[in-house]
C-alpha positions as CSV (number, residue, x, y, z in Angstrom):
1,X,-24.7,266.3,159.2
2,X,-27.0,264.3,156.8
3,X,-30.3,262.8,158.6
4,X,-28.6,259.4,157.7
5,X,-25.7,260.5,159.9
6,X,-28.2,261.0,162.7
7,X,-29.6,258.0,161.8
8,X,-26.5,255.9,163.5
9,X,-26.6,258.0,166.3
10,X,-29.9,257.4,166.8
11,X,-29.6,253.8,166.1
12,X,-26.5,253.2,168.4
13,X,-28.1,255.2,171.4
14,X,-31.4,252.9,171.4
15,X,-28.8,249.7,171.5
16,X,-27.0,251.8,175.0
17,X,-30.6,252.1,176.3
18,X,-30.8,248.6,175.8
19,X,-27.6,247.3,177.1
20,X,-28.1,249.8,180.4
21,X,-31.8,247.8,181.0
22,X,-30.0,244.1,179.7
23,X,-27.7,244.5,183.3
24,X,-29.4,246.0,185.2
25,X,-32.1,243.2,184.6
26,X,-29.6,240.5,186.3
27,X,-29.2,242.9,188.7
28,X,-32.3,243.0,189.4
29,X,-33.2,239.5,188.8
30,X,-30.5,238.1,191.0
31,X,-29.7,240.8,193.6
32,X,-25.9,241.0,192.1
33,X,-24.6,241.5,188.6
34,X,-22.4,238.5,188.8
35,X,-23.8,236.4,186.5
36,X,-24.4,239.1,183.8
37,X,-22.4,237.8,180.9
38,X,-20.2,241.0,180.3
39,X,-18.9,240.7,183.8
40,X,-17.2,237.7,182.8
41,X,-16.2,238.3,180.3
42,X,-14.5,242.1,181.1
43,X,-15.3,242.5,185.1
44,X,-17.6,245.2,184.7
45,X,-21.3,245.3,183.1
46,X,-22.2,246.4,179.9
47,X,-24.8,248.9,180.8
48,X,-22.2,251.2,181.9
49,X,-20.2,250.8,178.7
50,X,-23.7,252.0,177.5
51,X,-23.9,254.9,179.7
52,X,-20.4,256.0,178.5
53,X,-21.5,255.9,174.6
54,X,-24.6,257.9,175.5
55,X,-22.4,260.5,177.2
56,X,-19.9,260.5,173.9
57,X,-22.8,260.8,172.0
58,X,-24.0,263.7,173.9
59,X,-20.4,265.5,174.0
60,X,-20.1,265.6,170.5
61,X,-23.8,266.4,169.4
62,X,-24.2,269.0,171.9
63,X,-20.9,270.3,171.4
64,X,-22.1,271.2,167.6
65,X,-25.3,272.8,169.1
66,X,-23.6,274.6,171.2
67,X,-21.7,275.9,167.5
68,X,-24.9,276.8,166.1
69,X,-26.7,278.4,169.1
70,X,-26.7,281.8,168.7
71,X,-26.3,282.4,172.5
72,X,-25.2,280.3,175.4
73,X,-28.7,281.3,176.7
74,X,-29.8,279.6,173.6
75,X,-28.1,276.9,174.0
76,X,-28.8,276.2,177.6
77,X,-32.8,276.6,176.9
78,X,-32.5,273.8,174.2
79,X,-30.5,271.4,176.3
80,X,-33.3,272.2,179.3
81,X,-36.0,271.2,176.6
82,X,-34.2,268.1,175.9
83,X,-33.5,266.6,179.7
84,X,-36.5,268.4,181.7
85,X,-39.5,268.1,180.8
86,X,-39.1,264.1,179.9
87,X,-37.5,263.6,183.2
88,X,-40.5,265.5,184.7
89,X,-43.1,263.4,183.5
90,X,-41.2,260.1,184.4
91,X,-40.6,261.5,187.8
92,X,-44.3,262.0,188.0
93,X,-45.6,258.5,186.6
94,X,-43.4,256.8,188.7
95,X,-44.5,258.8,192.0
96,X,-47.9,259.3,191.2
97,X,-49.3,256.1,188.8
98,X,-46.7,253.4,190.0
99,X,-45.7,254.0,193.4
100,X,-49.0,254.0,195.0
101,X,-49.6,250.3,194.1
102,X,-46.2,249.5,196.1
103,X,-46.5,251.8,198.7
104,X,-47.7,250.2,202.7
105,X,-50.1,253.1,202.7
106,X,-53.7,253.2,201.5
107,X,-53.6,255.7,198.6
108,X,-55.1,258.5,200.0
109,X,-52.9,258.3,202.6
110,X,-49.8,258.0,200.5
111,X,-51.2,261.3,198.3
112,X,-51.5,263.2,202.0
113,X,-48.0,262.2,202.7
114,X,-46.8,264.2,199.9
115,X,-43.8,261.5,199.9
116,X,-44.2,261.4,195.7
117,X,-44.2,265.1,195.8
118,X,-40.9,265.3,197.1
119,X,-39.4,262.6,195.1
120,X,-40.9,264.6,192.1
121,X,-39.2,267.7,193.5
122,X,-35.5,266.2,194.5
123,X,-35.1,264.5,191.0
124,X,-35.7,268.0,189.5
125,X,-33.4,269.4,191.8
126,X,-31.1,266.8,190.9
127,X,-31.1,265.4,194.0
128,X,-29.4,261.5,194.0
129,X,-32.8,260.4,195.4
130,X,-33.2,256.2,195.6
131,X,-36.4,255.5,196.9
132,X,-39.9,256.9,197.8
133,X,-40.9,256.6,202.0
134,X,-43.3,253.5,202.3
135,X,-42.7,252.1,198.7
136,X,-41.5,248.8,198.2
137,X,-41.3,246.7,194.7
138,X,-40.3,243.4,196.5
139,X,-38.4,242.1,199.4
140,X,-35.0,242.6,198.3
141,X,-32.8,244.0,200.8
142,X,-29.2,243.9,199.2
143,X,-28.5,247.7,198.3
144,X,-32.3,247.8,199.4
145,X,-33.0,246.9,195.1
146,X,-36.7,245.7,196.3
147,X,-36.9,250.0,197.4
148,X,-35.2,251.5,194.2
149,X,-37.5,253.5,191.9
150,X,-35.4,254.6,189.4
151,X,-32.1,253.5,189.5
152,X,-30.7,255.1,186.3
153,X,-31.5,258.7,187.3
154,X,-28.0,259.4,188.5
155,X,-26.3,259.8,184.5
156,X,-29.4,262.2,184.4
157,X,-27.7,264.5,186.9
158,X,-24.7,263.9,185.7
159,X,-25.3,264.6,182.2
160,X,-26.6,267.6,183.0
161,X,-23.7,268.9,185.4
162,X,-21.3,268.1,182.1
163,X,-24.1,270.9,179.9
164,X,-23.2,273.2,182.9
165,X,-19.3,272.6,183.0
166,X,-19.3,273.1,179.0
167,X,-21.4,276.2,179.4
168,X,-18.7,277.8,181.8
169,X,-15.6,276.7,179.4
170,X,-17.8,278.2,176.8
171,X,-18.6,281.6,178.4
172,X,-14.6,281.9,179.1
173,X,-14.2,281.1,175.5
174,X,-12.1,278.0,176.8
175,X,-13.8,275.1,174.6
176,X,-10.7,273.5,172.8
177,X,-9.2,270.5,171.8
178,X,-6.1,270.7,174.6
179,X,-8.4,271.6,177.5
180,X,-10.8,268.5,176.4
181,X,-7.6,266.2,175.9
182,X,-6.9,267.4,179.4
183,X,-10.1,267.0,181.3
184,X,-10.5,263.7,179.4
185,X,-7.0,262.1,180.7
186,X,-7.1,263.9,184.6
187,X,-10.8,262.3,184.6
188,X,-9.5,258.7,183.2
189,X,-7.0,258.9,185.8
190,X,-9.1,259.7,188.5
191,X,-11.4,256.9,187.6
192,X,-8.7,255.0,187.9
193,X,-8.0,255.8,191.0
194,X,-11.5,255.3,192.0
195,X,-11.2,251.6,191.4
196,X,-8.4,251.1,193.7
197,X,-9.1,253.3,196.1
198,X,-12.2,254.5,197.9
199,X,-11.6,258.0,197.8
200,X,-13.6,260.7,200.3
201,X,-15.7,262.1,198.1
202,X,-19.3,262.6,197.5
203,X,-21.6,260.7,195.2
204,X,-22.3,263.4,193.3
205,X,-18.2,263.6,192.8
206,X,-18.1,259.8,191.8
207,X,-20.7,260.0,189.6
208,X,-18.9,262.9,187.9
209,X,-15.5,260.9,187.8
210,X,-17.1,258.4,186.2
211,X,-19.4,260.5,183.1
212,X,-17.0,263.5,182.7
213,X,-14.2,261.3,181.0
214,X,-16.5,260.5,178.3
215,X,-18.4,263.5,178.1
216,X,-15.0,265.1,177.2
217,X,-14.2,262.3,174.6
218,X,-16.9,263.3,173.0
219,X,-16.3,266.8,172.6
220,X,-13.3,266.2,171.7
221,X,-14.2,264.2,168.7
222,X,-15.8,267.2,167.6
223,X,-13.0,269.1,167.2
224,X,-11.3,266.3,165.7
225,X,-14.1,265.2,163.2
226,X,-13.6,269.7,162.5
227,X,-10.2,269.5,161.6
228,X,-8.8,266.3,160.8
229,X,-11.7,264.1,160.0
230,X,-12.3,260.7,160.6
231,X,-10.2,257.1,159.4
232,X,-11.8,254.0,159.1
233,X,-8.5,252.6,160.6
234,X,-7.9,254.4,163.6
235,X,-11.6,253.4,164.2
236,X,-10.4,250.4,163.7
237,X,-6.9,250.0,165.9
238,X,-9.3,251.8,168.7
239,X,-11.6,248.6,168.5
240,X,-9.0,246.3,168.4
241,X,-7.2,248.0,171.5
242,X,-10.7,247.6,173.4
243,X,-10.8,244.2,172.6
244,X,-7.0,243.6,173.9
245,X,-7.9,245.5,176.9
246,X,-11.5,243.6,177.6
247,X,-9.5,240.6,179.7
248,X,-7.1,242.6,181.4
249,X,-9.9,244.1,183.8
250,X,-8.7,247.4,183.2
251,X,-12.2,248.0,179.9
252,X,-13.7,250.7,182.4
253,X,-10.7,252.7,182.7
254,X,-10.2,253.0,179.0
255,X,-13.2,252.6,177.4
256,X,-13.7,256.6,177.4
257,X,-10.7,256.7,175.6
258,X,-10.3,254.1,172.8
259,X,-14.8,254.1,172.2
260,X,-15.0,257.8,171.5
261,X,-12.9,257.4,167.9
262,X,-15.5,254.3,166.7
263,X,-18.7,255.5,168.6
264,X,-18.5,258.3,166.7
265,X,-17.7,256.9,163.2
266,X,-19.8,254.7,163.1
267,X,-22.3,257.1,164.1
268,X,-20.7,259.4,161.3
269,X,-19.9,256.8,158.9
270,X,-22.4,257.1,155.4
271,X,-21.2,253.9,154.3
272,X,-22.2,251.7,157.3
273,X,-25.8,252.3,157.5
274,X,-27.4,250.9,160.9
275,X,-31.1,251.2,159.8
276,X,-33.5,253.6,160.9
277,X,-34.1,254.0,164.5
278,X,-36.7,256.6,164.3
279,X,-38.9,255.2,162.3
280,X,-41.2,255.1,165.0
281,X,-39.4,258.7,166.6
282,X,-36.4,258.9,169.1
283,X,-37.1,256.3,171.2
284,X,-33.9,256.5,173.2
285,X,-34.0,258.9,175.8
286,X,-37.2,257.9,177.0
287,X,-36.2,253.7,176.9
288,X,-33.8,254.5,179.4
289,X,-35.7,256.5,181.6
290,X,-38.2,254.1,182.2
291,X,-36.4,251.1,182.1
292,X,-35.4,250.4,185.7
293,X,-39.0,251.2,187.0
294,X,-40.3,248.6,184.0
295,X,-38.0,246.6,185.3
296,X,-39.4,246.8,188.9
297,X,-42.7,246.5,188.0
298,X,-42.4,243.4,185.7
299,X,-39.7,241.4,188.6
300,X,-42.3,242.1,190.9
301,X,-45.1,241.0,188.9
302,X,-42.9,237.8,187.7
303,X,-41.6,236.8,191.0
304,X,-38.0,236.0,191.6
305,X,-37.8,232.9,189.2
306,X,-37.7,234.5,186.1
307,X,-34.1,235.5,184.9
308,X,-32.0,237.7,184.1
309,X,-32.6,237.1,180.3
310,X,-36.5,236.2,180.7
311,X,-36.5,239.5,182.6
312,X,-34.7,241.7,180.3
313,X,-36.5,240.5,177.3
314,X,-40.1,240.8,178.9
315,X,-38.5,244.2,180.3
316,X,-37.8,245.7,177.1
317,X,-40.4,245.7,174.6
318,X,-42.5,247.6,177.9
319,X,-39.2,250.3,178.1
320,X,-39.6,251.1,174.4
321,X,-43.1,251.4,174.4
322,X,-42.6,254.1,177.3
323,X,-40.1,255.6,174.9
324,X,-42.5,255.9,172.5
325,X,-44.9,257.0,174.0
326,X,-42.7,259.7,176.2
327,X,-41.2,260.5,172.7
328,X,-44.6,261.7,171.0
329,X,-46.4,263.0,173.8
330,X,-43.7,264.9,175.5
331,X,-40.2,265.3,174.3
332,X,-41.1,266.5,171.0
333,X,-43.7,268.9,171.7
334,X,-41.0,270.1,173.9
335,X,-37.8,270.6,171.3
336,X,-40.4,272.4,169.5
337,X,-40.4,275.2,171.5
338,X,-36.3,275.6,171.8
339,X,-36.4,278.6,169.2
340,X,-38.6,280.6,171.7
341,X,-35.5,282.5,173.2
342,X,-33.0,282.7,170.1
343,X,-33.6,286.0,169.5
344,X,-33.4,287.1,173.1
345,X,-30.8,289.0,174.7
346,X,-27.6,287.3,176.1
347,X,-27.8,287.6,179.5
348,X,-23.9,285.8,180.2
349,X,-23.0,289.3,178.5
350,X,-23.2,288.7,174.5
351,X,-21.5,285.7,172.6
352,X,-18.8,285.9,169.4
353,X,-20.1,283.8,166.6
354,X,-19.3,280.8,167.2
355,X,-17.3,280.5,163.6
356,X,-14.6,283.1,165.6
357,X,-14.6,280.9,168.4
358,X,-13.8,277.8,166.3
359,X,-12.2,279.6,163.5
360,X,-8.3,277.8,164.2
361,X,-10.0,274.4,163.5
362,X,-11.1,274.9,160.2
């Protein structure tokens, strides 16, 4: 790919980032997403259409470092570089430097308590972990939002269990375009299903059925891109089917689907340049980690009159900054490192190259 190319990646995953913080700000702001304007317009916020683009992102990028890793070792080292330690640090700035100021306990007492240390530890363990004990951002007790640290952690875990299910397929040499196709419609039908129905199932489970689909769309697109290449048309018809489907209520179910095709591209697409996203480094990742607890801190600073627009556009500049700063400090000095184990033995029992394992693509 040419650093334009990555360029529109870049680009497009700072506007998800953005659209995850835009609803959760009227959720936040209002204690409901109701009045977020996506909601009525398609009956289901935009952030999550956000989340989904991240996640097709992420499929297909990873899917072509997983090509070029010259183990899975390898490969799971360099995703670990690229999730961890970021999420480490914003586990510990929002237990150690912002939860103290919100906690009912005196802040030696709250250190003593160890209650940040265990939120540090279940968010590594990817534990779906909601609040600290004693912390409280404001009184807000629908879904207990005045409690909720970070909100958006749960794609985190999620993202990460899709790196692990690849690595399996991988290791039994069963990344291909038919088994993608097929995890991408069984998941789309079980999210489906979801919608309708509540079924018995953990969160963990539900938060799978709902990032898997795309995951796998993006993946998928890899192989595509490999062997067909991409149309400006069928980008095209996918938009236009999205657009058909946004009244019908039934965008969510879909969107994995018909976004996958344009997401990527446009993300691909030389011709359609979306400016320069990293002009200031890969602000991304880190926007959307610390955009709920930005969030939190600035409605509880504001008070409840400011809304869901004042809050999301005082929110955001404050996100991005974090981004920045997470970005330059921490996720880059990290990727720096992910060459330290390429020359290392295989310890899932040696890899074929992955030009073999793709070979009936080309």
């Amino acid at each position: 790919m040419t650093k334009h190319r990555f360029a529109n990646f870049d680009t497009i995953r700072l506007a998800a980032a953005g659209s995850v913080i835009f609803s959760h700000a009227f959720l936040i702001a209002d204690g409901h997403d109701r009045n977020e304007p996506f909601v009525r317009l398609t009956g289901a916020i935009i952030g999550i259409h956000g989340v989904f683009v991240f996640l097709i992102i992420s499929g297909f990028l990873v899917t072509q470092s997983l090509r070029n890793s010259s183990s899975l070792r390898h490969f799971a080292w360099k995703r670990f570089l690229r999730i961890y330690p970021a999420l480490a640090i914003c586990a510990m700035v929002c237990a150690f430097l912002i939860a103290p100021f919100y906690s009912d306990l005196l802040f030696s007492s709250y250190l003593l308590s160890l209650f940040g240390v265990k939120y540090v530890a279940k968010v590594l363990l990817l534990y779906d972990v909601y609040e600290i004990r004693s912390v409280r951002f404001y009184d807000q007790e629908v879904q207990r939002l005045g409690y909720s640290v970070n909100g958006s952690l749960w794609t985190i875990a999620s993202e990460l269990y899709c790196y692990m299910i690849l690595i399996f397929f991988a290791a039994l040499e069963l990344v291909s375009l038919p088994v993608l196709l097929f995890g991408l419609f069984m998941g789309t039908a079980l999210l489906a299903l979801s919608l309708v129905v509540n079924l018995p199932v953990s969160n963990l489970t539900i938060n799978l059925i709902y990032t898997l689909p795309s995951f796998c769309a993006g993946v998928g697109m890899y192989f595509i891109n490999a062997k067909f290449g991409l149309s400006g048309r069928i980008a095209l018809g996918c938009v236009v089917g999205l657009l058909l489907f946004a009244p019908s209520g039934y965008l969510l179910v879909v969107s994995p689907i018909l976004s996958a095709y344009p997401v990527v591209y446009l993300g691909m697409a030389a011709s359609i340049p979306l400016g320069k996203a990293t002009r200031f480094g890969d602000l991304s990742y880190g926007t959307y980690l610390y955009g709920w607890p930005v969030t939190q801190v600035v409605r509880s600073v504001a008070g409840p009159a400011l809304s869901g627009w004042g809050l999301f556009l005082t929110s955001l500049p404050f996100a991005m900054a974090c981004g920045f700063l997470s970005w330059h400090f921490v996720e880059k000095h990290a990727l720096a490192l992910k060459d330290l184990i390429r020359r290392s033995p295989d310890t899932l029992g040696g890899l074929r190259e992955f030009d073999e394992k793709f070979g009936h693509i080309k």
